[in-house]
Biopython code that builds the backbone (N, CA, C, O; Angstrom):
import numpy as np
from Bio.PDB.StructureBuilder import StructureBuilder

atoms = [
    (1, "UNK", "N", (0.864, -1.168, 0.000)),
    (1, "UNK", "CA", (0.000, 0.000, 0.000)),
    (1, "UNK", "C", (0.911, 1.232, 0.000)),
    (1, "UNK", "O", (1.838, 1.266, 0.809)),
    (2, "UNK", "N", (0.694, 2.330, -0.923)),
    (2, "UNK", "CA", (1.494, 2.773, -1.122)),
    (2, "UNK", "C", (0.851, 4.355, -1.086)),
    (2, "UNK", "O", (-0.344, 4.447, -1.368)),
    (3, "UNK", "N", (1.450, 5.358, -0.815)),
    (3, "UNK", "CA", (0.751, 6.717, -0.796)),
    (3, "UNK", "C", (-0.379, 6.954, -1.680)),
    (3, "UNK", "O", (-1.543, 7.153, -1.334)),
    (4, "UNK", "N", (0.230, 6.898, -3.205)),
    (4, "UNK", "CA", (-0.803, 6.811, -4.760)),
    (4, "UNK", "C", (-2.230, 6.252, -4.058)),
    (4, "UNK", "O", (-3.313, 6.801, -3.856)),
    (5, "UNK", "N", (-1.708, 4.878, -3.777)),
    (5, "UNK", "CA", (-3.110, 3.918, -3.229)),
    (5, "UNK", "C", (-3.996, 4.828, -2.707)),
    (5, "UNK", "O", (-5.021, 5.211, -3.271)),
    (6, "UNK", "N", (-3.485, 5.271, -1.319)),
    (6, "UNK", "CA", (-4.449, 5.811, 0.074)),
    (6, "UNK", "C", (-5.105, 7.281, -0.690)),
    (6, "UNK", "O", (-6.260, 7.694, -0.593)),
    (7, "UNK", "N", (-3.984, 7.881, -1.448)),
    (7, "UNK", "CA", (-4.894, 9.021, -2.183)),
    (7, "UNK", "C", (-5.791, 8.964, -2.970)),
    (7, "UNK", "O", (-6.759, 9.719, -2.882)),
    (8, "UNK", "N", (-5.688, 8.199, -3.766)),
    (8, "UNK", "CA", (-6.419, 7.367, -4.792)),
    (8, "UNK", "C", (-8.011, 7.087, -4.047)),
    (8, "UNK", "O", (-8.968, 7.811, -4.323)),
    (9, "UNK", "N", (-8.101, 5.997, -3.131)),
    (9, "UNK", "CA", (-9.201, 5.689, -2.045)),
    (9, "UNK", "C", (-9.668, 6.614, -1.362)),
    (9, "UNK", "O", (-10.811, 6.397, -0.960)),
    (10, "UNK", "N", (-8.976, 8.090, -0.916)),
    (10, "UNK", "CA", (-9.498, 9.021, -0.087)),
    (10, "UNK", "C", (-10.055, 10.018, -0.943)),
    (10, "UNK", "O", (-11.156, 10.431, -0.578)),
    (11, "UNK", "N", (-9.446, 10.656, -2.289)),
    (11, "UNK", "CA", (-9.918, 11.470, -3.285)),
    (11, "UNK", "C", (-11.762, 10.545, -3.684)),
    (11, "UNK", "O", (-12.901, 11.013, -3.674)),
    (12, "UNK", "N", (-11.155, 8.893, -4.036)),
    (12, "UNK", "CA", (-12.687, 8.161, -4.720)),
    (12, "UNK", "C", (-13.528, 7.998, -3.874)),
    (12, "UNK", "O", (-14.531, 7.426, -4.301)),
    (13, "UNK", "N", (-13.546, 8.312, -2.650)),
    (13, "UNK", "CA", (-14.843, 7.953, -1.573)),
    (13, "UNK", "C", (-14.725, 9.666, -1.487)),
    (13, "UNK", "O", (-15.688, 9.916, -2.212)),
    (14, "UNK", "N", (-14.212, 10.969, -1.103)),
    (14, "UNK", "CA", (-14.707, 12.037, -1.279)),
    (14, "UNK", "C", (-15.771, 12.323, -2.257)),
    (14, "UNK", "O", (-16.876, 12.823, -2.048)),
    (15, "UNK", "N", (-15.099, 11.806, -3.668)),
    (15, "UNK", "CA", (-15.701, 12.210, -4.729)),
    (15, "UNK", "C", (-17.032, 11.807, -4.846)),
    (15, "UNK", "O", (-17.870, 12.547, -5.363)),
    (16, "UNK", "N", (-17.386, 10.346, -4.274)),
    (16, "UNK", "CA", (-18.445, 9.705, -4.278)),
    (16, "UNK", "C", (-19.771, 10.562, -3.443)),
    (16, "UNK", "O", (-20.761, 11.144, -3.885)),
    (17, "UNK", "N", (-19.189, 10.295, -1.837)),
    (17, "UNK", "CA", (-19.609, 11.862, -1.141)),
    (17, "UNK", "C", (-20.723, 12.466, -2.077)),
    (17, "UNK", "O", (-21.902, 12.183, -2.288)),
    (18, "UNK", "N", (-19.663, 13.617, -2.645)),
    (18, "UNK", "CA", (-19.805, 14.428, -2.988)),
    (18, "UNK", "C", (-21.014, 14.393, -4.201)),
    (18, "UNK", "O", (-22.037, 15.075, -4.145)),
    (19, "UNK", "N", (-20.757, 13.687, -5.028)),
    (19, "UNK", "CA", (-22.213, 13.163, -5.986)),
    (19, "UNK", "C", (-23.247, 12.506, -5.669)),
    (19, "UNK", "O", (-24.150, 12.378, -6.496)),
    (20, "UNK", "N", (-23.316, 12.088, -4.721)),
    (20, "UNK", "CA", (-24.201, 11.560, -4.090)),
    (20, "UNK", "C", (-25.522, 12.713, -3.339)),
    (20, "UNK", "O", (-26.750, 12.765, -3.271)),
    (21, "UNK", "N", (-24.114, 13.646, -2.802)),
    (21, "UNK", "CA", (-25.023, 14.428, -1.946)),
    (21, "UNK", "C", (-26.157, 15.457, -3.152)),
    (21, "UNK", "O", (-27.327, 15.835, -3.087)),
    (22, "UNK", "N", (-24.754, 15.640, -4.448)),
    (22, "UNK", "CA", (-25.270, 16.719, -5.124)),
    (22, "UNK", "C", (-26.085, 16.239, -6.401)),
    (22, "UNK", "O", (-26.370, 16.912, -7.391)),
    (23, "UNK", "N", (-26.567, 14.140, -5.985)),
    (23, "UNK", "CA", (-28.008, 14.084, -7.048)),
    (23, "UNK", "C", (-29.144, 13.244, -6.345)),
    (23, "UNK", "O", (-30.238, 12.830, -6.729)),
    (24, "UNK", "N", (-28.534, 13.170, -5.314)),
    (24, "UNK", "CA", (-29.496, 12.954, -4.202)),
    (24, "UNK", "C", (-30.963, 13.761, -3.986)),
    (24, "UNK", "O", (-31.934, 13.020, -3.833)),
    (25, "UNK", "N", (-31.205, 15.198, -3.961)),
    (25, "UNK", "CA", (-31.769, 16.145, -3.927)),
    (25, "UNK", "C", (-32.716, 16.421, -5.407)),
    (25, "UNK", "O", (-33.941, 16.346, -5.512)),
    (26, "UNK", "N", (-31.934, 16.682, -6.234)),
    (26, "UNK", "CA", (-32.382, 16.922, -7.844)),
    (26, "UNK", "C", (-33.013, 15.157, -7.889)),
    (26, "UNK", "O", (-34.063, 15.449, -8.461)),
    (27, "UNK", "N", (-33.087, 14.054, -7.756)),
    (27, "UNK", "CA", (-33.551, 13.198, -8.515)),
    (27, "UNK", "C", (-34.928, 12.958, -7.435)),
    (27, "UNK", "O", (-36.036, 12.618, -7.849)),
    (28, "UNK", "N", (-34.729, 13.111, -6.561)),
    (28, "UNK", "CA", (-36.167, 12.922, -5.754)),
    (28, "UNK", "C", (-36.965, 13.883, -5.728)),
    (28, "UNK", "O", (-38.066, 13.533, -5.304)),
    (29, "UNK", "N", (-36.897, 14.951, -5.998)),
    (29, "UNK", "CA", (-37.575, 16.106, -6.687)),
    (29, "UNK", "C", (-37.473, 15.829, -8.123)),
    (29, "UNK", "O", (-38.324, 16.606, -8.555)),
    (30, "UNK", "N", (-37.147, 15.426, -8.807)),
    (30, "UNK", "CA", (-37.366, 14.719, -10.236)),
    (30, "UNK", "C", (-38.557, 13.633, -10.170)),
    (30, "UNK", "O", (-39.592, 13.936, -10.764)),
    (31, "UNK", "N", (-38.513, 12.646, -9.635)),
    (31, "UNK", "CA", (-39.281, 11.706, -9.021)),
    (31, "UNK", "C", (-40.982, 12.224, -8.929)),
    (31, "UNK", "O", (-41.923, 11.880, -9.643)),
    (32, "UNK", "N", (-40.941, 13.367, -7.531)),
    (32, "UNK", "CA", (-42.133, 13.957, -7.827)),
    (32, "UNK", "C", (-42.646, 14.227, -8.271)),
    (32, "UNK", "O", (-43.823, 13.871, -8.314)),
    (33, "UNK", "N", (-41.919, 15.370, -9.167)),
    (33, "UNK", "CA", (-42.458, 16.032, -10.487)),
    (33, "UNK", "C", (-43.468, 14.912, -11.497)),
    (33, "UNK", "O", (-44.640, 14.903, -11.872)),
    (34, "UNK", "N", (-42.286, 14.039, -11.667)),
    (34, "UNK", "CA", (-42.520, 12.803, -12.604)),
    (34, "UNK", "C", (-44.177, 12.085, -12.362)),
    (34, "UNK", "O", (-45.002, 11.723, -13.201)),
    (35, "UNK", "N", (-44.214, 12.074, -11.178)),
    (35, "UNK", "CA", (-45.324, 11.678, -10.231)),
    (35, "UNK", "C", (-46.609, 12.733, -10.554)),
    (35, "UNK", "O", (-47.601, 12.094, -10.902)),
    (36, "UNK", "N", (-46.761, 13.749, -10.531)),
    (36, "UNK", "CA", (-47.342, 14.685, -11.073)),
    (36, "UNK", "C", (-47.556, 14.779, -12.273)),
    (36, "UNK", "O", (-48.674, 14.917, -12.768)),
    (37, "UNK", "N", (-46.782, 14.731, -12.719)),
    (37, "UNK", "CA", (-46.928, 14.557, -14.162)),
    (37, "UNK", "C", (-48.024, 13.554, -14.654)),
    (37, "UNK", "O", (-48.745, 13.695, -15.641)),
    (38, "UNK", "N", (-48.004, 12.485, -13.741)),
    (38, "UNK", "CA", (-48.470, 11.432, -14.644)),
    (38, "UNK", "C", (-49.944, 11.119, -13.843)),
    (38, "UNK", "O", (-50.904, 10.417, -14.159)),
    (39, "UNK", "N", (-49.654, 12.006, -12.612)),
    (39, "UNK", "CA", (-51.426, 11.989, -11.935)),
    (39, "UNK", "C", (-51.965, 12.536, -13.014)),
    (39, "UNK", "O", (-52.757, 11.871, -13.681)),
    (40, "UNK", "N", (-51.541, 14.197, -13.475)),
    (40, "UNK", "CA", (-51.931, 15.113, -14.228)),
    (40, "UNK", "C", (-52.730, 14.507, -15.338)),
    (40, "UNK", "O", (-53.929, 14.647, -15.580)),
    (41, "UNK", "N", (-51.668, 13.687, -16.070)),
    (41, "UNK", "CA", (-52.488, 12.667, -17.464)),
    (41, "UNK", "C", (-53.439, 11.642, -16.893)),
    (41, "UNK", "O", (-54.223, 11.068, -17.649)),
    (42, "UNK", "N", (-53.416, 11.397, -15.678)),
    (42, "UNK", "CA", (-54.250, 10.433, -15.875)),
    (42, "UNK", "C", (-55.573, 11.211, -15.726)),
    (42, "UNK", "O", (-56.409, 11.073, -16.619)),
    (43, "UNK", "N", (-55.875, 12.130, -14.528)),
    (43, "UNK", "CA", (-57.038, 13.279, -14.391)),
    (43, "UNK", "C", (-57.295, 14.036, -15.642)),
    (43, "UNK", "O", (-58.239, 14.768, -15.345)),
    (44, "UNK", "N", (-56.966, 14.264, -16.905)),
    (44, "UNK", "CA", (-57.060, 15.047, -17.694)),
    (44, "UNK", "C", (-57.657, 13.689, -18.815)),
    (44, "UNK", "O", (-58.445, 13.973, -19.717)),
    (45, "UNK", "N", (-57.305, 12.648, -18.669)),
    (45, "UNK", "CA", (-57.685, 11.161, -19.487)),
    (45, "UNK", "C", (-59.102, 10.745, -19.437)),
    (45, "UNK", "O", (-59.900, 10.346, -20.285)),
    (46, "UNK", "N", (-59.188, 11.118, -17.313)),
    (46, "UNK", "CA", (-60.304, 10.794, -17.086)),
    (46, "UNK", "C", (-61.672, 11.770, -17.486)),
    (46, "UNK", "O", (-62.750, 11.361, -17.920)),
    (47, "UNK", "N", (-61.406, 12.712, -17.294)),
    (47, "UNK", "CA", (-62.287, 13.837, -17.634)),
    (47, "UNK", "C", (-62.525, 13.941, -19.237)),
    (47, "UNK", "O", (-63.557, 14.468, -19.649)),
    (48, "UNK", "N", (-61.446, 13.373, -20.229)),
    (48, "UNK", "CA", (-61.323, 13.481, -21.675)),
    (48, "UNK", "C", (-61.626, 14.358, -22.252)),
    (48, "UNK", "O", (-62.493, 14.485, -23.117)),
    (49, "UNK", "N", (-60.640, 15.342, -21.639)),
    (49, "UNK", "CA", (-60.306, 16.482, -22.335)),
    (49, "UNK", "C", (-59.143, 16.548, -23.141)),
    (49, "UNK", "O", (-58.914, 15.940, -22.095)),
    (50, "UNK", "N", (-58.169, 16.644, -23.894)),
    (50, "UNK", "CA", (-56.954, 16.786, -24.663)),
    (50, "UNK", "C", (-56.467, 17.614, -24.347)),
    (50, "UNK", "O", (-56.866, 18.779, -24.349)),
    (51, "UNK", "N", (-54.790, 16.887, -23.757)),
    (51, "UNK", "CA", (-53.681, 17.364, -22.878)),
    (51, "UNK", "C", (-52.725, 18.619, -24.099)),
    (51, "UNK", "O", (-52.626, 18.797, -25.313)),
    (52, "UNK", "N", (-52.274, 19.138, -23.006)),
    (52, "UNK", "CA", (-51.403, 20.065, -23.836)),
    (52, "UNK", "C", (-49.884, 19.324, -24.293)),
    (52, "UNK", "O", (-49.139, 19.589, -23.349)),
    (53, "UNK", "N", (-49.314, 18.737, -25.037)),
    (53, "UNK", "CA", (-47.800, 18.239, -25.319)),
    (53, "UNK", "C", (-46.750, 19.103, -25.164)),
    (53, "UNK", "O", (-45.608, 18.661, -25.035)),
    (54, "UNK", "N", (-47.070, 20.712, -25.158)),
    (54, "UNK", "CA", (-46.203, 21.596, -25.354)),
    (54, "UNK", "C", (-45.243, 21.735, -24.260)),
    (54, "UNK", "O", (-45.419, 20.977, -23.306)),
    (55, "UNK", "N", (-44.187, 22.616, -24.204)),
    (55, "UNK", "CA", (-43.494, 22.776, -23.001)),
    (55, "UNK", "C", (-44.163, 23.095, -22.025)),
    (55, "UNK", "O", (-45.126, 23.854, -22.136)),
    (56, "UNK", "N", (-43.878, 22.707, -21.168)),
    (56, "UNK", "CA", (-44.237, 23.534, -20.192)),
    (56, "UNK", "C", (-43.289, 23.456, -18.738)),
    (56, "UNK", "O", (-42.593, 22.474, -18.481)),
    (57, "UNK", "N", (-43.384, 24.565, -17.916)),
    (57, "UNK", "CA", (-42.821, 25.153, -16.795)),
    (57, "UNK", "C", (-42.101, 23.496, -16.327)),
    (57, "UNK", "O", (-41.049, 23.072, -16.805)),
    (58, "UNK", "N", (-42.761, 22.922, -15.539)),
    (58, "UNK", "CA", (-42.272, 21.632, -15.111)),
    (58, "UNK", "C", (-41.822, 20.513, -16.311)),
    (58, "UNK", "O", (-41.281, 19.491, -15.890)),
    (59, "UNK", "N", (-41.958, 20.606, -17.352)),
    (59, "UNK", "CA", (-40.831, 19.822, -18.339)),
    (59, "UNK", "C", (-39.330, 20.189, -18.055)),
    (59, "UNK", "O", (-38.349, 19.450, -17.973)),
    (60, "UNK", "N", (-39.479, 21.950, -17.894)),
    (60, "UNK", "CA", (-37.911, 22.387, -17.820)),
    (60, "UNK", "C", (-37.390, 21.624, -17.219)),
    (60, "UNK", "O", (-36.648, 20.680, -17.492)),
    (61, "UNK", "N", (-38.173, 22.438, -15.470)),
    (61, "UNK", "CA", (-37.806, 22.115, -14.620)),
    (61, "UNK", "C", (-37.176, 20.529, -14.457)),
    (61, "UNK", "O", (-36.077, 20.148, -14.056)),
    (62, "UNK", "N", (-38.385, 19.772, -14.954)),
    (62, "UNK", "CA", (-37.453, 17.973, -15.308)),
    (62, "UNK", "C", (-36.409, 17.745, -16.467)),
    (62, "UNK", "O", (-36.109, 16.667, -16.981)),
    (63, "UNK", "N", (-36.010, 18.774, -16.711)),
    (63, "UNK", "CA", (-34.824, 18.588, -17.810)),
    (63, "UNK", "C", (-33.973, 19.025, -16.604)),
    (63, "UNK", "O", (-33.207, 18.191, -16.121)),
    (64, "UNK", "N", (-34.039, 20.213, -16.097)),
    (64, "UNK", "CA", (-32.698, 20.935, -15.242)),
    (64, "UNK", "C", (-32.416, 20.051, -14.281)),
    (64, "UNK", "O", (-31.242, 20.058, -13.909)),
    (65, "UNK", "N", (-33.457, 18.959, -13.544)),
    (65, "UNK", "CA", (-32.967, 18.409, -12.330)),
    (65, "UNK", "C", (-32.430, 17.011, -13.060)),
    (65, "UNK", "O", (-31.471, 16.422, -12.562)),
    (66, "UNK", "N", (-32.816, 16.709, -13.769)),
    (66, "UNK", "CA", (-32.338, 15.575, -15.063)),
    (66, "UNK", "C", (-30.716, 15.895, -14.961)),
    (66, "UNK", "O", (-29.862, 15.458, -14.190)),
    (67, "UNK", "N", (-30.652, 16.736, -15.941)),
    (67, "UNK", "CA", (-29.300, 17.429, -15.781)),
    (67, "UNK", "C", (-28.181, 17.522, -14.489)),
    (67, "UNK", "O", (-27.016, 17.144, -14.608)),
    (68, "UNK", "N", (-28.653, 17.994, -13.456)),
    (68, "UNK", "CA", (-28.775, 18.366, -12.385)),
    (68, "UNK", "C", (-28.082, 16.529, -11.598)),
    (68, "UNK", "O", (-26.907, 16.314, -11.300)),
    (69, "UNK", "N", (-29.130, 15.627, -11.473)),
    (69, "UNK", "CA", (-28.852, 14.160, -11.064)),
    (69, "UNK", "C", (-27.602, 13.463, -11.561)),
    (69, "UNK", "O", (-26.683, 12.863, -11.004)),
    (70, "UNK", "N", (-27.945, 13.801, -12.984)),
    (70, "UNK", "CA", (-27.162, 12.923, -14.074)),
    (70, "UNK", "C", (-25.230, 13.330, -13.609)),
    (70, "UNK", "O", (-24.325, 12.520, -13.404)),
    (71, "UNK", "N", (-25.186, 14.762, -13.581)),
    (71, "UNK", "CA", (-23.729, 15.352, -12.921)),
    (71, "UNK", "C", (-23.759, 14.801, -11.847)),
    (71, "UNK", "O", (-23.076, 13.783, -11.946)),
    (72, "UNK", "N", (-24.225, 14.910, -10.728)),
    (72, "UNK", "CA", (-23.699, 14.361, -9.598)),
    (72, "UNK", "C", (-23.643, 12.652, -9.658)),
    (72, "UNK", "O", (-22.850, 12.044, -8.939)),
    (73, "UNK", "N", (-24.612, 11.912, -10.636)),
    (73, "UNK", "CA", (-23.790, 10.899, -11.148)),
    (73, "UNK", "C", (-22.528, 10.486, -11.945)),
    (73, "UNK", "O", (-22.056, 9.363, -12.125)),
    (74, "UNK", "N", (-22.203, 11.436, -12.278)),
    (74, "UNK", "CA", (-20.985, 11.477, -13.078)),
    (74, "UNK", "C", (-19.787, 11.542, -12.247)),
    (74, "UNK", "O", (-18.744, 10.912, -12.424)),
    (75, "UNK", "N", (-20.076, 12.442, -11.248)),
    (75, "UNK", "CA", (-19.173, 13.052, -9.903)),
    (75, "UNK", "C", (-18.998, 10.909, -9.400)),
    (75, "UNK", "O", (-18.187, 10.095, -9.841)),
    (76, "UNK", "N", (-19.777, 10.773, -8.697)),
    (76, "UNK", "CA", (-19.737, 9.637, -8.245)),
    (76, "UNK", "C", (-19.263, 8.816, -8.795)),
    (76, "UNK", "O", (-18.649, 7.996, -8.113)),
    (77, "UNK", "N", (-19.304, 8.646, -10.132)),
    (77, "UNK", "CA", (-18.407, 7.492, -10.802)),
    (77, "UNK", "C", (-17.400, 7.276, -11.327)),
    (77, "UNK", "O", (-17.012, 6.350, -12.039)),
    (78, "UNK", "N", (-16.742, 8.587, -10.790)),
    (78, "UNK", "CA", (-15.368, 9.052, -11.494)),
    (78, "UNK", "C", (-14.951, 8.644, -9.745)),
    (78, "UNK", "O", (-13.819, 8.319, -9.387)),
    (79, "UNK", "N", (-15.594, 8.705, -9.255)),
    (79, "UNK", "CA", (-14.977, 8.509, -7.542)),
    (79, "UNK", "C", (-14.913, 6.542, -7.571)),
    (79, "UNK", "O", (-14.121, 5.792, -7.002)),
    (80, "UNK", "N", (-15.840, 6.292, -8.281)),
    (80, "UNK", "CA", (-15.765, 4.961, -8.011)),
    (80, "UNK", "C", (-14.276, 4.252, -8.791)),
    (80, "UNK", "O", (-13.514, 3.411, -8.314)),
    (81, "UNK", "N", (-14.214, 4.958, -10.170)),
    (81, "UNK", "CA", (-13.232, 4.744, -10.694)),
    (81, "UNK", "C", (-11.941, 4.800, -10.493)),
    (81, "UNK", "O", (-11.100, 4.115, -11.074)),
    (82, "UNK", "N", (-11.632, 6.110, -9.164)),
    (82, "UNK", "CA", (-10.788, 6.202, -8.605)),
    (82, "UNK", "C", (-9.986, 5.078, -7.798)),
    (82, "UNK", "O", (-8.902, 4.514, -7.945)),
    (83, "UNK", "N", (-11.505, 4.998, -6.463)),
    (83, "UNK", "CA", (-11.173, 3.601, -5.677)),
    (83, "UNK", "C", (-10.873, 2.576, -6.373)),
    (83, "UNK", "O", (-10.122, 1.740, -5.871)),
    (84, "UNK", "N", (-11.413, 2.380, -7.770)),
    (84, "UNK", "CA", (-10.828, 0.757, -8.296)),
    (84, "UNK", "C", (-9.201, 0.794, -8.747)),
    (84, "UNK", "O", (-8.413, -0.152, -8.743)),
    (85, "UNK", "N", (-8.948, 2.232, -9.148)),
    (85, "UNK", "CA", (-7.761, 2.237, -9.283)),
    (85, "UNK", "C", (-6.650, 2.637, -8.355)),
    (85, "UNK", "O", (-5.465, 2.714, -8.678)),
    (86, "UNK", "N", (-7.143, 2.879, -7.196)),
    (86, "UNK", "CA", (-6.248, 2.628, -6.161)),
    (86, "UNK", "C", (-5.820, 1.409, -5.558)),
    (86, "UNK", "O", (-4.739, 1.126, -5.042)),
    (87, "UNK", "N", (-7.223, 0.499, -5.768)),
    (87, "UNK", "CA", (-6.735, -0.955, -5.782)),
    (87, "UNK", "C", (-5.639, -1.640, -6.663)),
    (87, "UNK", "O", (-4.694, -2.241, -6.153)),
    (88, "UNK", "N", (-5.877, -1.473, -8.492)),
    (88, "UNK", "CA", (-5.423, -1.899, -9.187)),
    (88, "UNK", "C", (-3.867, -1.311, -9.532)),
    (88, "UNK", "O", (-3.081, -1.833, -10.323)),
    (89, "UNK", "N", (-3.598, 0.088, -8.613)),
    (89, "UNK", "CA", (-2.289, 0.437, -8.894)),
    (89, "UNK", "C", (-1.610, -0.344, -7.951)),
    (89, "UNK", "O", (-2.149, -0.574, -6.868)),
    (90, "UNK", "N", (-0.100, -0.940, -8.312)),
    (90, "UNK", "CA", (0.714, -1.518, -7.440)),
    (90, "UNK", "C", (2.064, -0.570, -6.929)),
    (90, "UNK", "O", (2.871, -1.029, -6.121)),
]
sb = StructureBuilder()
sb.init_structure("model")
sb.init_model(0)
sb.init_chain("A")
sb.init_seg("    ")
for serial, (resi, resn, name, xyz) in enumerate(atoms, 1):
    if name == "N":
        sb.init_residue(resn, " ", resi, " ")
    sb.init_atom(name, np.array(xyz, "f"), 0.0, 1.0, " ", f" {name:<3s}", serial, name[0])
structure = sb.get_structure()
């Protein structure tokens, strides 16, 4: 075990941390939205009226936290990649 190693393992579990915390938030508020969304169609199905397809306010919004999740997954798996290569360096 060698310095490289322990930095390697302490940088990839920070990093992990760190994406975790920052898509933790954005995807469960994604979730909701999503949830809404799809009460929305079903109440608008039931009544049979014809839904709007267009943008709207909460599409963004589920693109930005989309966005938003997807980075702090990225964060995290560059951390995971780390730890494997602190293992795999000798």
């Amino acid at each position: 075990m060698t310095l490289v190693n322990v930095a390697l393992w302490i940088g990839g579990i920070a990093l992990i941390a760190v994406g975790y915390t920052r898509a933790k938030g954005p995807w469960s508020r994604l979730q909701a939205l999503k949830e809404q969304d799809a009460n929305e169609a079903r109440y608008a199905s039931w009544r049979g009226g014809v839904r709007d397809t267009g943008t709207t306010g909460a599409s963004v919004a589920m693109d930005i936290l989309r966005r938003q999740a997807k980075i702090g997954a990225t964060i995290a798996a560059i951390g995971f990649v780390l730890v494997f290569l602190g293992f795999l360096i000798k």
